[in-house]
C-alpha positions in Angstrom: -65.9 -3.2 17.7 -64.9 -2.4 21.2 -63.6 0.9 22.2 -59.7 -1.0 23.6 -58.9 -2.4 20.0 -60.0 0.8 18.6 -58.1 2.7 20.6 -55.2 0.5 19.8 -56.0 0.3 16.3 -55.7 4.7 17.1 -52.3 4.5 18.0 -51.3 2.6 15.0 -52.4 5.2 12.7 -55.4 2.7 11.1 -58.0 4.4 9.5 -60.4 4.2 12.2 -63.1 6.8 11.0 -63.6 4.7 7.7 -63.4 1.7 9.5 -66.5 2.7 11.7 -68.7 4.8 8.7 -68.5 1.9 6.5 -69.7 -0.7 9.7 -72.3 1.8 10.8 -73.5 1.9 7.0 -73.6 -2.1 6.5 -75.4 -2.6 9.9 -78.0 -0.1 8.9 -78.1 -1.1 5.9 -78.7 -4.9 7.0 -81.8 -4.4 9.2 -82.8 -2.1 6.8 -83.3 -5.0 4.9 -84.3 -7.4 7.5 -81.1 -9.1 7.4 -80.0 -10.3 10.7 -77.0 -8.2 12.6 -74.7 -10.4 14.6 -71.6 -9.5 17.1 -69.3 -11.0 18.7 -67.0 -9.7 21.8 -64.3 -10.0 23.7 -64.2 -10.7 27.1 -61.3 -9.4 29.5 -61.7 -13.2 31.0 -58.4 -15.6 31.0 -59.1 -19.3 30.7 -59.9 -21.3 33.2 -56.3 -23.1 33.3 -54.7 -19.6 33.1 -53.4 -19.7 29.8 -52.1 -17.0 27.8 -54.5 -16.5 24.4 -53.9 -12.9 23.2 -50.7 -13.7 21.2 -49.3 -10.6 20.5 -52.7 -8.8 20.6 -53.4 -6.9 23.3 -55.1 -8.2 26.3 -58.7 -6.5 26.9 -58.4 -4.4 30.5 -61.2 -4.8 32.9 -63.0 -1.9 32.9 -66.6 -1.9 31.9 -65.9 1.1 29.0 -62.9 -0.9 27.6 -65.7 -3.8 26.7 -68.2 -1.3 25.2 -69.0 -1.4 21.4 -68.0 2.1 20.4 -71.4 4.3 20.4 -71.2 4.8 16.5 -72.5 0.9 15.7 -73.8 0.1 19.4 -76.0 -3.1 19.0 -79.3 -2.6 18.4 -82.5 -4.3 20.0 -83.0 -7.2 17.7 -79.0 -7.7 17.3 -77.4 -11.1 18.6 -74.2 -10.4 20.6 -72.5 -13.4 21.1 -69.2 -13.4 23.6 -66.1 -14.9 21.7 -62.7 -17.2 23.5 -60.9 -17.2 20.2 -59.7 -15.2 17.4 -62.4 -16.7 15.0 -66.0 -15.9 16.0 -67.3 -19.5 16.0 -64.8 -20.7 18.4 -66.4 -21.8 21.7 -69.7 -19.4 20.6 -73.2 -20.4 19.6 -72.3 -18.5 16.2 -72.8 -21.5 13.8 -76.2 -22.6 15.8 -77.1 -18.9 15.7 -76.5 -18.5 11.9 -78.7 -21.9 11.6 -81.6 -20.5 13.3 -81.6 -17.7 11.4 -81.3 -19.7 8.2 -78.2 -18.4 6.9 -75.1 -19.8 5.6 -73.4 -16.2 3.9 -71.7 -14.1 6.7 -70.8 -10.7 6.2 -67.8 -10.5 7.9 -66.4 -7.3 9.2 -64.0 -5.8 12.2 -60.8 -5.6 13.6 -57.7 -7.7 13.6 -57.7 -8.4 9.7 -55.0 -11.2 10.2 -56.1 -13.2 12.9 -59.8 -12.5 13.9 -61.4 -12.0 10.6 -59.0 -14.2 8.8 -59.8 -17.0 11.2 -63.9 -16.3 11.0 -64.0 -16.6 7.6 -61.6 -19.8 7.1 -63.8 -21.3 9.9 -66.7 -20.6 8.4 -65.9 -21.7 4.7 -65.0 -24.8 6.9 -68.1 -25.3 8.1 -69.5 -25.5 4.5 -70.6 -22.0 4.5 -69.7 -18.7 1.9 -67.9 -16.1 4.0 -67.6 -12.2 2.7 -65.1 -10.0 3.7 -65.6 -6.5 3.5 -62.4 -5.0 2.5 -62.8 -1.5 3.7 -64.7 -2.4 6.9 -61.5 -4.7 8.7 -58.9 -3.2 10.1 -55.2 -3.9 11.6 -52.8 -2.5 13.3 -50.3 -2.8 9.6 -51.6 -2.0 6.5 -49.3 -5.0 5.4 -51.3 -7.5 7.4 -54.6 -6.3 6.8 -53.4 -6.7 2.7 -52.0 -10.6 3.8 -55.4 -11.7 5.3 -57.1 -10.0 2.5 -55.3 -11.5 0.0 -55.2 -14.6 1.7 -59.0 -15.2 2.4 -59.8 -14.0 -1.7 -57.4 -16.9 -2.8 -58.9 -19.5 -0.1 -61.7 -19.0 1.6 -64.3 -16.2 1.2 -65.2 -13.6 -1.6 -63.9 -10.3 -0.7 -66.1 -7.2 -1.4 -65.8 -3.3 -0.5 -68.8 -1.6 1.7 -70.2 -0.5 -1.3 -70.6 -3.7 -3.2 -72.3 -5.4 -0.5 -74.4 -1.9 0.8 -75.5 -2.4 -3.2 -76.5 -5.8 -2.6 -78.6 -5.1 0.6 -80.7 -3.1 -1.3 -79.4 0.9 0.0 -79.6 3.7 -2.6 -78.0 6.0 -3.1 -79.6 8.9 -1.5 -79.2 6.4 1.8 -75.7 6.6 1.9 -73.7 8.9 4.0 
């Protein structure tokens, strides 16, 4: 999660703080138990024709801090940051090859944009034959109504939606881990 669409997600009165405890707590959590930590980014870059692809989002300034994960769930060595062109994380990425190598078909899919991002991930991955989970109460939006659409909408299509703790539970944390 970079520190422009949080800040963004800030002005919009999204609960950021939970957003970024319940991230930090499934990425520890993860490596913990030598699960594999993925993330993608955005890139202030247009396309090479100069078309427009932030549609209604907003665009990513230039500036180096703008593109920084936020400190709280910085990528750790070991991590695979992957650099994303589209709202879903497997478009024009080496996510899919990635999640191949590391022999894994079942992303955990959390961050911001509820309604086009992480809706997007997840139908794109449940089209590419794998089992996406959404973790409820780790994606974000600017609305509380569109965050409830794409979580609605993935549960009845595409993906199993869970909470942080459901899937901390399944990683294997106890409770005297948690926060």
């Amino acid at each position: 999660m970079q520190n422009h669409f949080l800040h963004v997600l800030r002005e919009s009165s999204a609960p950021v703080g939970e957003l970024l405890a319940g991230v930090g707590l499934l990425t520890e959590s993860a490596r913990a138990a030598g699960i594999p930590v993925l993330y993608t980014l955005k890139t202030a870059e247009r396309e090479p024709d100069g078309r427009e692809t932030s549609f209604g989002h907003p665009r990513l300034p230039g500036g180096e801090d703008s593109r920084d994960v936020v400190d709280a769930i910085r990528p750790q060595v070991g991590d695979s940051v992957l650099v994303a062109k589209r709202f879903s994380a497997f478009a024009g990425t080496r996510l899919r090859r990635r999640l191949a190598e590391l022999g894994r078909d079942q992303p955990v899919i959390v961050g911001v944009f509820a309604r086009t991002q992480v809706l997007l991930t997840a139908a794109d991955a449940w089209m590419q034959d794998m089992e996406p989970f959404v973790v409820a109460d780790a994606v974000a939006d600017r609305a509380h109504d569109d965050h409830r659409m794409a979580v609605d909408w993935i549960a009845a299509t595409c993906g199993a939606v869970r909470t942080v703790r459901g899937v901390a539970d399944v990683f294997g944390v106890s409770d005297s881990q948690r926060r």
